[in-house]
N, C-alpha and C positions, 0 to 999 in steps of 0.2 A: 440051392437056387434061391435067390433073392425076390422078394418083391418088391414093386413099384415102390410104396410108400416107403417101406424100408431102407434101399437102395437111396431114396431122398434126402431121406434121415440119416442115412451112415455116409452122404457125402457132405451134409453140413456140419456135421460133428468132425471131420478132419480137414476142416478149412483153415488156411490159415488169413487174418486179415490186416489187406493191402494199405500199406503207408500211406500218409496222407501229405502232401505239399503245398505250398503257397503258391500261386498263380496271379497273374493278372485278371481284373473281374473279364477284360476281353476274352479271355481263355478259357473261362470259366462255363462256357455256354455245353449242356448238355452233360457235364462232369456232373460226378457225388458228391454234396454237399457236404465236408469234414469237420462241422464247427458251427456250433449254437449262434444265429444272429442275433441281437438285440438292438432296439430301437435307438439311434443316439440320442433324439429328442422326441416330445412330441410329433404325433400324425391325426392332423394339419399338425404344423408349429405355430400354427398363430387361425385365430376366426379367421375363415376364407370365405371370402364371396364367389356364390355361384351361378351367377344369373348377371348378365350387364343390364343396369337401371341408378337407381338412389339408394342410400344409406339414409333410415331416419332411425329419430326415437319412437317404437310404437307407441310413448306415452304421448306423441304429440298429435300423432294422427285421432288415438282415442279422447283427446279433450276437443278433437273440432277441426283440427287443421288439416285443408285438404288440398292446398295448393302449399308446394315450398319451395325458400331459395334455394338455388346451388352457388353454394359458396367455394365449390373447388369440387376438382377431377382425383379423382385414388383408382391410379393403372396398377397391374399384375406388376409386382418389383420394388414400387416406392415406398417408403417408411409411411406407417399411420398419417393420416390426416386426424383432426379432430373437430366436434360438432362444437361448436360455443353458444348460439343463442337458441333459443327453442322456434322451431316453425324452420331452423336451418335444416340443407341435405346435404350431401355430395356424392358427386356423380361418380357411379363405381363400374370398376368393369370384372369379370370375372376370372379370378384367380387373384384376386388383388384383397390386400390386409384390411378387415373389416376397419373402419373410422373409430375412432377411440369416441365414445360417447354413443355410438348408434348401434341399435340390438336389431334390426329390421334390412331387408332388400329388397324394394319394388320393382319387379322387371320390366324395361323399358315398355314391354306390349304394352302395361297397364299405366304408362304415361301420356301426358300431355303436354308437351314443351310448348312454353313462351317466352321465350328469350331465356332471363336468368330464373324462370319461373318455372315450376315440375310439377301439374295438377294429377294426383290421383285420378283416376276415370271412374266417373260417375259408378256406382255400382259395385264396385269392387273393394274387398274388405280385406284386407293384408294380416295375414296371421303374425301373432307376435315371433321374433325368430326365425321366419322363414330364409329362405336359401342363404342360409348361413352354415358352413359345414365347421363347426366350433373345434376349438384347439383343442386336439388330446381324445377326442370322440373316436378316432381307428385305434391308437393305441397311445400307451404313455410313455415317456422315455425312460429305457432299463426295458419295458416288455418283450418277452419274446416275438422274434418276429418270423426266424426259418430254422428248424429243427436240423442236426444232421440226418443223412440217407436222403435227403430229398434229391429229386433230379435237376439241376437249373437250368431252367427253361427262360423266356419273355418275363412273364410274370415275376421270377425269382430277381433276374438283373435286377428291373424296376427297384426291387423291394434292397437290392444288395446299394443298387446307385444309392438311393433313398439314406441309408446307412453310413454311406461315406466309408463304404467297404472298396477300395480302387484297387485291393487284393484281398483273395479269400484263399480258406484253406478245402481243398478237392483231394480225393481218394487218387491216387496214383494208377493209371492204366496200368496191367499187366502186361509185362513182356512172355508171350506165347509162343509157344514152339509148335508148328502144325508140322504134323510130318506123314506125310504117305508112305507107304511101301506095299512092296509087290513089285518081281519080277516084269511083269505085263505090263506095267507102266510105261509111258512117255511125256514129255514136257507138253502143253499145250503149241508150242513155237515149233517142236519136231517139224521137218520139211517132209516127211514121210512114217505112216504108220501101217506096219507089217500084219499079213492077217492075224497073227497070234498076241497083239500088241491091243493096246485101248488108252487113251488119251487121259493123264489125268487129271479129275476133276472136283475128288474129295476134298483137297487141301484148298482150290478157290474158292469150291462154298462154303468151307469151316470158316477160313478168313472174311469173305462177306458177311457170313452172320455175327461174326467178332465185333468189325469196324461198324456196320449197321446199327449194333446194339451200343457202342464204344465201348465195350469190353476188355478191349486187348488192341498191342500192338505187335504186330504178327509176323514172322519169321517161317518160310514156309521151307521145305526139306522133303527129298522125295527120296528114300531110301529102297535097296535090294534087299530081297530074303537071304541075305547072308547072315547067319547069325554073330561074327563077330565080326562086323563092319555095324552092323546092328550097335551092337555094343558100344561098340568105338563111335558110332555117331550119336548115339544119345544121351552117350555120356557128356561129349563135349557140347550138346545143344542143353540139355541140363543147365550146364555150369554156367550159361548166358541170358537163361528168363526163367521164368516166375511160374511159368504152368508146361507141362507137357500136354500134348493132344494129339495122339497119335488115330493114325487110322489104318485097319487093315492087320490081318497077322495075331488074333487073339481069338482063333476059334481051336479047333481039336485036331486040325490035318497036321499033316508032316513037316512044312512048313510056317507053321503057325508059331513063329520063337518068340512072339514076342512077349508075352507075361514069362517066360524064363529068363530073357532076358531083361525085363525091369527087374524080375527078382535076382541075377544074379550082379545086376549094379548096386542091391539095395533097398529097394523098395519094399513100399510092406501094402502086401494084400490086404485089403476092406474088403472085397466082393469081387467072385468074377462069375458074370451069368444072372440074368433077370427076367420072373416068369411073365418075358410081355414078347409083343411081337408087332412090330419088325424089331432086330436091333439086342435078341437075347445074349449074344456073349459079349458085354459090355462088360470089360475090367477097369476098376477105378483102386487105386491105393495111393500112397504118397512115398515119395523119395525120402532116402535117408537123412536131407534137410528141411525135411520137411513140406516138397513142397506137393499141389496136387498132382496127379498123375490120371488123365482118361484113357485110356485104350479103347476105342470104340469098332464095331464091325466093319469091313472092307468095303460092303452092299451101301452102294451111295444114300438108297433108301434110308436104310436103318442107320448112315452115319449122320445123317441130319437127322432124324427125328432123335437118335440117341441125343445129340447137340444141345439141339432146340429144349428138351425136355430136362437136360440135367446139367450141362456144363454152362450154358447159360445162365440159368436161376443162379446156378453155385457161385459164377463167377462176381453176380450181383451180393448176392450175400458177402463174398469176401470182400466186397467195395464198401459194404458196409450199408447198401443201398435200403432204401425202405420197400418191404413186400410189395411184387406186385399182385393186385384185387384180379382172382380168379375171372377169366368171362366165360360165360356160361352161353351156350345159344341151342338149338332148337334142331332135328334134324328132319329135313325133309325128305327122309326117303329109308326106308327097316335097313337094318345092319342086322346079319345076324353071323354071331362069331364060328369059328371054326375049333383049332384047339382049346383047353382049360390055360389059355393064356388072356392076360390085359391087352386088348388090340388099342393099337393107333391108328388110326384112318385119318388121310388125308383128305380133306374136304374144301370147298372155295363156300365163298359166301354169298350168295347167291340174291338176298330180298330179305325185308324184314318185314312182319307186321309192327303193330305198335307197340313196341316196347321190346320185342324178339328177334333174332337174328338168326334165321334160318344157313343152317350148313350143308349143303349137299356133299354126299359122298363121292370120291374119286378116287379108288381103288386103283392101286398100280399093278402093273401084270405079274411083277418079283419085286422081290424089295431090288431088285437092279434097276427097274426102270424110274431112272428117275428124271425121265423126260414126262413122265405124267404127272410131275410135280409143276411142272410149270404152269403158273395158273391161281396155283391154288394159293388159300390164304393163309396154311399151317395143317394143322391135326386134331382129333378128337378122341378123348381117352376115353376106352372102353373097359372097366372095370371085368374082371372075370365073375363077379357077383352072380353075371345069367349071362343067357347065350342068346339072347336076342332081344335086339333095340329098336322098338318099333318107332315109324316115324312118328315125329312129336316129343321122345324123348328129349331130354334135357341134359345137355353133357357137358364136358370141360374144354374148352376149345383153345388149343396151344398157337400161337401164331410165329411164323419162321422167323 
């Protein structure tokens, strides 16, 4: 039997990691970053003004002159203007190329216009270099700007436009093979379901957690416990993407073919069985091409928390993505375990104090029900370390 951290461990050690392609920066929104940015030029490229007012010398204000011409307008776009006689200004507006000659910007507040005339307001002492945001001050050109594994979000475009990146290179979604099986299954669309039947529902939520996270592009497949239709169907779903993700048919009943049949297409056991709960007969190995292979529990429960807790991080790491920062929060109410297993508990999130994120418990009736998941905001891992977690505890909180 495995453990948590282990089971971690032996699924990122047989990862294998997903190509990366060229994209348009449009497309690029919420991909993995595949490629080191760098600055094409300067940031600013040129002293920017950041205040609408005047452009002076502050060496002319400090010898006495407190009223100046404006000898010309410098808008956001226009090539330098420049300062000639001393006691001159020009009128600047913000985002626009500091005045070739002028080191200073006085913001209109602190004006007095008279015609072609711009008095300082009585009072008021102008630092040398103010709202000036000087050339090359965010970064230089050649400096790093966006590392691979990042996520591209708002901020990163900016940063890509900024670069005169109008295509970047993105980690290539995985083509996912979600597949259900079990007898007792039925399509969600069935026009009727039989007492001994039940609707199913594993394979939409693996898919919503996939496409949510942008994980995978997803292929969904509802297979019978027959064992060589089995075969015959997973072999050709194989041959067509990049990850298998099966559900259901990997525990010890009579029925349960399917870790014999990944092994007799091929596949090579890492692990099957891990000492947590919900969610313990989780088999994970890789195909003969190497690629990953989940077999996760049938108990809708335990097939998302399996999910949530391992196929996802792993799917991240073969994008090549950069860790996600653990969150940690707070629980409001004792948990105390049952077996010498690592429990998950589902929990919502409830109120924070300042700086804490209280988690209430919400214990499902079986790991079947997972209508009392609706709600919540994910799970909280419960180490086997001790058997009871009073509230206040501080724990690791997994979100769906």
């Amino acid at each position: 039997m495995t453990e948590v951290a282990d089971a971690e461990r032996l699924i990122a050690a047989h990862l294998p990691r997903f190509a990366a392609r060229p994209v348009p920066l449009a497309a690029s929104v919420d991909a993995v970053l595949a490629e080191p940015i760098a600055a094409e030029r300067d940031q600013p490229p040129f002293d920017r003004v950041t205040m609408d007012g005047i452009a002076i010398r502050h060496a002319d204000w400090s010898a006495g002159v407190a009223a100046f011409r404006v000898v010309a307008t410098q808008a956001a776009g226009a090539p330098a203007a420049a300062l000639a006689e001393p006691g001159d200004c020009i009128e600047v507006m913000t985002g626009a190329v500091l005045p070739d000659g002028a080191d200073t910007v006085v913001p209109v507040e602190r004006l007095e216009r008279r015609g072609e005339q711009a008095a300082i307001a009585a009072g008021y002492r102008p630092e040398p270099g103010q709202f000036v945001h000087r050339r090359g001050s965010d970064r230089r050109a050649g400096d790093p700007l966006l590392a691979p594994g990042i996520r591209i979000g708002p901020p990163e475009i900016a940063v890509l436009a900024s670069a005169g990146r109008h295509t970047v290179r993105v980690a290539s979604i995985p083509r996912v093979a979600v597949i259900s099986t079990g007898d007792e299954l039925v399509d969600v669309d069935a026009p009727a379901v039989l007492p001994h039947q039940i609707r199913s529902s594993n394979d939409w939520a693996l898919e919503a957690a996939l496409v949510r996270h942008r994980l995978g592009t997803v292929t969904r497949a509802r297979l019978a416990d027959d064992e060589r239709e089995l075969g015959r169907a997973i072999a050709e779903l194989h041959a067509g993407h990049d990850v298998l993700l099966l559900s259901g048919g990997v525990s010890m009943g009579r029925f349960d073919f399917v870790p014999r049949v990944l092994e007799a297409l091929g596949a090579k056991l890492v692990f099957h069985k891990i000492e947590q709960r919900p969610g313990r007969p989780m088999w994970f190995g890789t195909s003969g091409a190497g690629k990953p292979v989940f077999a996760l529990p049938g108990n809708p429960v335990s097939t998302l928390v399996c999910a949530t807790r391992y196929v996802l991080p792993a799917l991240r790491t073969a994008l090549g993505a950069a860790p996600v920062a653990p969150e940690w929060v707070e629980l409001a109410a004792p948990i105390e375990l049952g077996a010498d297993l690592t429990y998950f508990m589902p929990v919502a999130i409830v109120g924070t104090d300042p700086g804490i994120a209280r988690a209430e418990p919400r214990p499902t009736n079986t790991s079947g029900d997972f209508v009392s998941l609706a709600g919540t905001d994910g799970f909280v891992e419960l180490p086997r370390t001790k058997r009871l977690y009073p509230a206040g505890s501080i724990v690791r909180l997994f979100r769906w």
